[in-house]
C-alpha positions as CSV (number, residue, x, y, z in Angstrom):
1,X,119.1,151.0,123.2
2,X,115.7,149.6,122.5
3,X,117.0,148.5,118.8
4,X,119.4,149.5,116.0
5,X,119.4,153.4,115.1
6,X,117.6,154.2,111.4
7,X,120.2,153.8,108.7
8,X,121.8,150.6,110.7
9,X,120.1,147.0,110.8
10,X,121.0,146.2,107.4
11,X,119.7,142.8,106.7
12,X,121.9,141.6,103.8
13,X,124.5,139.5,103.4
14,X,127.3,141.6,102.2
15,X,128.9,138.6,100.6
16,X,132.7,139.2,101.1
17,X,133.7,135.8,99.9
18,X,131.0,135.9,96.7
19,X,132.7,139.4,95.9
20,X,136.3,137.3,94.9
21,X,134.5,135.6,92.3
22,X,134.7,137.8,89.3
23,X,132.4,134.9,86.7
24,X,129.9,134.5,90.1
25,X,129.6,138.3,90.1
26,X,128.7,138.7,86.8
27,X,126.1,136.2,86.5
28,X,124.8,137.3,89.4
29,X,124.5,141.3,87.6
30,X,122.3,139.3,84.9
31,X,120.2,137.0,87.3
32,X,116.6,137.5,86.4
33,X,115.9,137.0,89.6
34,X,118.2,139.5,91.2
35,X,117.2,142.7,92.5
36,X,118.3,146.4,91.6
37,X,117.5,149.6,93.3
38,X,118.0,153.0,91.6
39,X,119.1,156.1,93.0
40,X,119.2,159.7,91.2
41,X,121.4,162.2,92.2
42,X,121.5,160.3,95.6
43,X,117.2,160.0,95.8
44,X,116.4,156.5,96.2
45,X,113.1,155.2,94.3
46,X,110.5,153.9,96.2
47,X,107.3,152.1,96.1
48,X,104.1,153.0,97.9
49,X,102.2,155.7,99.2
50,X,101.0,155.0,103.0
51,X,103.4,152.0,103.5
52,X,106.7,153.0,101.3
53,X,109.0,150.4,100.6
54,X,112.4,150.4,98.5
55,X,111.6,150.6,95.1
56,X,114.0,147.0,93.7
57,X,113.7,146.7,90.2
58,X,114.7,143.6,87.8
59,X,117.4,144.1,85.3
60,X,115.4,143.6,82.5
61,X,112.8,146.0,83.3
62,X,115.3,148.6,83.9
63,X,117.1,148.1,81.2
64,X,114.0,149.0,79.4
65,X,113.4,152.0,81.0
66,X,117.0,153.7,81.5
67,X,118.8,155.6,79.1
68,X,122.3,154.4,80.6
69,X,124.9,151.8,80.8
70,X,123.9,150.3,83.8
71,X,126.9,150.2,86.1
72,X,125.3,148.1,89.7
73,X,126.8,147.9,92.6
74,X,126.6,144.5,94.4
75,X,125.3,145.3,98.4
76,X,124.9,141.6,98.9
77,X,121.9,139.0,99.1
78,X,119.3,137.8,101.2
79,X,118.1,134.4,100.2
80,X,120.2,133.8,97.9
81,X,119.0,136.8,96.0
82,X,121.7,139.5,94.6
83,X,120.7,143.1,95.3
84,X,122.6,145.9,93.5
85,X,122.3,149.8,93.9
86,X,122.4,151.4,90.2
87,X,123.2,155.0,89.7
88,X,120.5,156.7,87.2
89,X,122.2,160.2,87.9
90,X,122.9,160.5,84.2
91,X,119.2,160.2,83.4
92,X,116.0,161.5,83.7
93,X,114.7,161.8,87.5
94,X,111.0,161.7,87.3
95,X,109.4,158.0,88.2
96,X,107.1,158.7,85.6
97,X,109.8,158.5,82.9
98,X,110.8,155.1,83.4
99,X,107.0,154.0,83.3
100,X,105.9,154.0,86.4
101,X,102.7,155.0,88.1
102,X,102.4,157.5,90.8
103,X,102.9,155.0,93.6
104,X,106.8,154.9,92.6
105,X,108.7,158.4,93.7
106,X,112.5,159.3,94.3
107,X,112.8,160.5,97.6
108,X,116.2,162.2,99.3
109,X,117.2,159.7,102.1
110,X,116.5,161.9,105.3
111,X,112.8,162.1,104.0
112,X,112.6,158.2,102.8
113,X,114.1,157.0,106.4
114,X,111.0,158.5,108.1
115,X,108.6,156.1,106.0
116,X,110.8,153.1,105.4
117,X,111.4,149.9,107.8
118,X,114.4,149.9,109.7
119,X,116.1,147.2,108.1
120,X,115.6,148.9,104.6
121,X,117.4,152.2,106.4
122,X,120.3,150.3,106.6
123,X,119.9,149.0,103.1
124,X,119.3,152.5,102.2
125,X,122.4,154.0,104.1
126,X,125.1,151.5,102.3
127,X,123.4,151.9,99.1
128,X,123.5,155.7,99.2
129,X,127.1,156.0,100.9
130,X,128.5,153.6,98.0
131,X,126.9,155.4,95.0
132,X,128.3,158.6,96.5
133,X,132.0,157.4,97.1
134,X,132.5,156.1,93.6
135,X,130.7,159.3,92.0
136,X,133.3,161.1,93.9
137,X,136.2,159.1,93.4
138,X,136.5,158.1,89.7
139,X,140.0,159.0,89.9
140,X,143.4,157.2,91.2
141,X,144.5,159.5,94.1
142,X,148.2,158.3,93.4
143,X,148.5,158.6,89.7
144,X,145.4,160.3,88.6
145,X,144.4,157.5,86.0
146,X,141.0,156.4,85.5
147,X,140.4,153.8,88.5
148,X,137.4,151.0,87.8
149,X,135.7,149.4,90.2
150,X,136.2,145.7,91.7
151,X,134.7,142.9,94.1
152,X,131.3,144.1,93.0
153,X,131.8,147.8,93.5
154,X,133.8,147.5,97.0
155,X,137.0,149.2,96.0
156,X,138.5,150.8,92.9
157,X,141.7,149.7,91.6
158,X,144.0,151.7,89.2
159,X,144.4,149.7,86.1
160,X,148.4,152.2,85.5
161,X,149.5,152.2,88.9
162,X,147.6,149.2,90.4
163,X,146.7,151.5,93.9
164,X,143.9,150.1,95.6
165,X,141.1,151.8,97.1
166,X,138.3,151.9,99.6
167,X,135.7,153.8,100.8
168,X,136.0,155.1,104.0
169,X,134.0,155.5,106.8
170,X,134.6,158.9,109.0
171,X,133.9,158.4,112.9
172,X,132.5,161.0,114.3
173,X,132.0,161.4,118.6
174,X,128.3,163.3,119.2
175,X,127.7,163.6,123.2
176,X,125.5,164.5,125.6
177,X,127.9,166.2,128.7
178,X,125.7,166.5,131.7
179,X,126.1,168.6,135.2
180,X,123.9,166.8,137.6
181,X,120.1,167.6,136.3
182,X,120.9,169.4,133.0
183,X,123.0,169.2,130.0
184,X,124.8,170.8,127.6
185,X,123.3,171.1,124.1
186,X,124.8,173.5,121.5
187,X,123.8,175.2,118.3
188,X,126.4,175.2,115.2
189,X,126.5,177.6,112.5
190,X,124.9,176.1,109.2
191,X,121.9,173.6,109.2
192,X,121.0,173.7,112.6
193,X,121.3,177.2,113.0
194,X,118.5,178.1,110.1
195,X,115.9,175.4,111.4
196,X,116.6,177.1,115.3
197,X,117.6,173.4,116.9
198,X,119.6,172.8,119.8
199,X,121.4,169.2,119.7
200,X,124.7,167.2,121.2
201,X,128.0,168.4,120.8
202,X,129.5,166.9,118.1
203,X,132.7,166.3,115.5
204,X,135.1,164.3,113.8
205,X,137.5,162.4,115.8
206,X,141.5,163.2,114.4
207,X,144.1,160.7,113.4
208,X,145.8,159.4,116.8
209,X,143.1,160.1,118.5
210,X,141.1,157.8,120.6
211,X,137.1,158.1,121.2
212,X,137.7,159.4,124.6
213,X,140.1,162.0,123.8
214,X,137.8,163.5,121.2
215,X,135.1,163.8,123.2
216,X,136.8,165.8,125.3
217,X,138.9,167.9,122.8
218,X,135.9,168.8,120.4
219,X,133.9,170.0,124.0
220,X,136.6,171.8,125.5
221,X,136.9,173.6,121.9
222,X,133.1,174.2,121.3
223,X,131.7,174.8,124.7
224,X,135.2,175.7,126.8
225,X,133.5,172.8,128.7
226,X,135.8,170.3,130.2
227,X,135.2,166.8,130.6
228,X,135.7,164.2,133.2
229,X,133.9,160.5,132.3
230,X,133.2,159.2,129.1
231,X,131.0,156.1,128.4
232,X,129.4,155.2,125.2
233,X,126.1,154.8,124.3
234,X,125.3,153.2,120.7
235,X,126.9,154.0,117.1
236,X,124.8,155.3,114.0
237,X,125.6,155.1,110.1
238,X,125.1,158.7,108.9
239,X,125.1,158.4,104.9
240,X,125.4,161.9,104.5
241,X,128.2,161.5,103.0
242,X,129.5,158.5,104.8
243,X,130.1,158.5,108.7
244,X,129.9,156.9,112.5
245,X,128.2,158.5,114.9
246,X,130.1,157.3,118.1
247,X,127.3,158.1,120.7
248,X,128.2,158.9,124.0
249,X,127.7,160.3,127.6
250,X,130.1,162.2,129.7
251,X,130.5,164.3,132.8
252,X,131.3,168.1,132.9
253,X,134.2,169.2,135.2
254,X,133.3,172.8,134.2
255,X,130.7,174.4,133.7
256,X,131.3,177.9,132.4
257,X,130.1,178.4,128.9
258,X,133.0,179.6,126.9
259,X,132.0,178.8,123.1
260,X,133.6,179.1,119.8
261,X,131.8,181.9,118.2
262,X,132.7,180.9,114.4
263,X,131.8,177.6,114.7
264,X,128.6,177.4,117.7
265,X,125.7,180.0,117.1
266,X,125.0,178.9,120.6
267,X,125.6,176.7,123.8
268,X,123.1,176.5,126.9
269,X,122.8,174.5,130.3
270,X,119.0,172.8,129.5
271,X,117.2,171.5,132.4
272,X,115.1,168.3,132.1
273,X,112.2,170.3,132.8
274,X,113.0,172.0,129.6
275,X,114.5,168.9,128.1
276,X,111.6,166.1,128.3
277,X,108.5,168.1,126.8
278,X,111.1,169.2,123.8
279,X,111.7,165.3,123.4
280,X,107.4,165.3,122.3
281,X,107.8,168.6,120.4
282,X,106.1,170.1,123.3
283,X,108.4,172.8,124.4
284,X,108.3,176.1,122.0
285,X,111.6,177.1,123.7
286,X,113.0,174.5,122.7
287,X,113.9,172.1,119.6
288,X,115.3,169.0,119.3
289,X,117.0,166.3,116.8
290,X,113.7,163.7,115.9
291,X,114.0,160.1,116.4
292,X,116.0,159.7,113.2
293,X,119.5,161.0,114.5
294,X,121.1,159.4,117.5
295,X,121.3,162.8,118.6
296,X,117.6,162.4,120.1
297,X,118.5,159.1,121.7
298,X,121.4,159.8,123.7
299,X,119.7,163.4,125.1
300,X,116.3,160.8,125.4
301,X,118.4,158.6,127.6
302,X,120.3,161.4,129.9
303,X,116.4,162.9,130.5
304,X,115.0,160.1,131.6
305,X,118.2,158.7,133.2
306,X,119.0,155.5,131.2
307,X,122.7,156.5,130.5
């Protein structure tokens, strides 16, 4: 890898040892010089038309603009600085409402990763991922009480039961298998198969499972493809809601296509002939994952043979 994937390279300190300090955190929260960034209904605000940046805020001038309880979510600091993600769901969505010019948006996270730095990717990706988990999980999943959230927003504990809880992070093996000069690259019902793209094989690995043994397991069940070496590659965040991408390479031991017709719209043997002008958006027969998925980097790497 030439660097960190888009949505990884997050720059902040995440401040595990600040996060204890209940008095520390909540002076931090009112700060005027810390930092807040708003997202609506998981869009992120940013700043800028040909150079976007992440749209932080200061307290008071949110305050002044949002009509709701402002609820942040400590993601750490840089410089000393505290930087929060706030959750404006419950509010109006349009940048213009909270007084600002035409230079502020809010942008779903795919579309702002394309324009964005990648360190602020990676702020991005933890800010989204955390907003989403607590929206989701207001509730104690033991006793069903109202949870609240702790250490700055990094777990929600259950103020009948006292259950503790986390988000979690769901890994997820994508692979490139390979058979000498080509390599397999599949189709799955859903998103991929309206926009007509072909990427790796991918799914999420199973409890007791190791990396290895998923890679092979989600081939064998998607492509009737089985699989002899495994190495890795490079790991992605995936916000979306709040995965790993384990990245990998591997080597087919088979190679007749037997696919699972619910789940893969298609599977194919692809050439590097046919691989490396789809990498430019050259080939019409052919469409791949762009730079923003790791996808692109590990079938990037088997076509030019950096594996």
């Amino acid at each position: 890898m030439k660097g960190p994937h888009v949505f990884a390279g997050n720059p902040l300190d995440r401040g595990d040892r600040e996060r204890r300090d209940d008095l520390w955190l909540a002076a931090r929260a009112t700060d005027p010089n810390s930092r807040f960034l708003p997202l609506w209904r998981l869009n992120v605000l940013l700043e800028g038309e040909s150079s976007a940046r992440l749209g932080w805020m200061r307290r008071a001038d949110l305050e002044d603009r949002a009509a709701v309880k402002l609820e942040p979510i400590f993601l750490g600091l840089r410089d000393g600085v505290g930087h929060y993600a706030v959750d404006l769901s419950a509010t109006s969505g349009e940048a213009r409402d909270f007084g600002l010019d035409g230079a502020w948006r809010f942008e779903e996270a795919r579309a702002a990763a394309t324009v964005l730095s990648g360190p602020e990717t990676g702020i991005l990706a933890q800010a989204r991922a955390q907003i989403d988990w607590h929206g989701r999980h207001g509730f104690c999943s033991v006793c069903g009480h109202r949870s609240e959230p702790h250490r700055g927003g990094q777990m929600r504990k259950c103020p009948a039961c006292g259950a503790e809880h986390f988000p979690r992070t769901d890994p997820v093996v994508i692979v490139v298998v390979s058979d000498g000069d080509r390599c397999l690259l599949g189709q799955s019902r859903g998103r991929l198969s309206r926009t007509g793209m072909y990427s790796a094989l991918a799914g999420f690995v199973d409890q007791g499972e190791s990396v290895e043994e998923a890679v092979r397991r989600e081939v064998r069940e998607e492509a009737g493809i089985e699989v002899g070496g495994v190495r890795y590659h490079s790991s992605q965040p995936w916000p979306f809601p709040s995965s790993l991408m384990i990245g990998c390479h591997a080597d087919a031991r088979t190679v007749e296509i037997r696919r699972d017709e619910q789940e893969m719209m298609d599977v194919k043997w692809f050439g590097r002939a046919d691989v490396l002008p789809a990498l430019e958006g050259k080939n019409p027969n052919l469409l791949v994952p762009g730079p923003i998925a790791i996808a692109h980097h590990l079938i990037e790497a088997w076509a030019k043979g950096e594996p």
